[in-house]
C-alpha positions in Angstrom: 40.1 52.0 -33.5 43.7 53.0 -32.3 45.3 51.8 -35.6 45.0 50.0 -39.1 45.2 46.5 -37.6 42.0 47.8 -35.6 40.2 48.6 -38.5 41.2 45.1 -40.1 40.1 43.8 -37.1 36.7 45.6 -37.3 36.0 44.7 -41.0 36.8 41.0 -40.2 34.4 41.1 -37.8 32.0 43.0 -39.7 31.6 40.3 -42.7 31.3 37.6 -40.3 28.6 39.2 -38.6 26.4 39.8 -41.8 27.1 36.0 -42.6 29.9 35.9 -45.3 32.1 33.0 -45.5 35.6 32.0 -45.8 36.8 35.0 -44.1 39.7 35.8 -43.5 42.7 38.0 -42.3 46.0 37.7 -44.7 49.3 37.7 -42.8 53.0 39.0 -43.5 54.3 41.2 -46.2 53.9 38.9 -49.3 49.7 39.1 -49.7 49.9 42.2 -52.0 48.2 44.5 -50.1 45.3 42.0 -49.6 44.5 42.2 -46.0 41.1 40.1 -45.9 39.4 37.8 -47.9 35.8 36.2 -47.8 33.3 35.0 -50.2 30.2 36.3 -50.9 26.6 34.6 -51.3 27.2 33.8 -54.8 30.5 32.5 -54.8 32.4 34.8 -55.7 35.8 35.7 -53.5 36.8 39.0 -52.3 39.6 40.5 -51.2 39.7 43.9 -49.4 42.5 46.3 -48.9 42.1 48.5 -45.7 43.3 51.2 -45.3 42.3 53.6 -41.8 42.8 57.4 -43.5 42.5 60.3 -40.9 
């Protein structure tokens, strides 16, 4: 991963692959520092703030 937007990318992909639904990537500068969002077996919706820290 090259960049931030990779590790987005990654973690999108990562929560489809182990079967989470509604996922999704956030776009422009107005979601609040929510870059993703999916829901989780029981309902409940998530939002993850990535952040690629070297």
């Amino acid at each position: 991963m090259e960049n931030g937007s990779g590790f987005e990318l990654y973690l999108y992909r990562l929560l489809i692959e182990l079967g989470y639904s509604g996922v999704y990537k956030t776009i422009g500068s107005r979601d609040f520092g929510v870059d993703i969002v999916f829901t989780d077996p029981v309902g409940v919706e998530n939002v993850i703030q990535a952040k690629d820290i070297r």
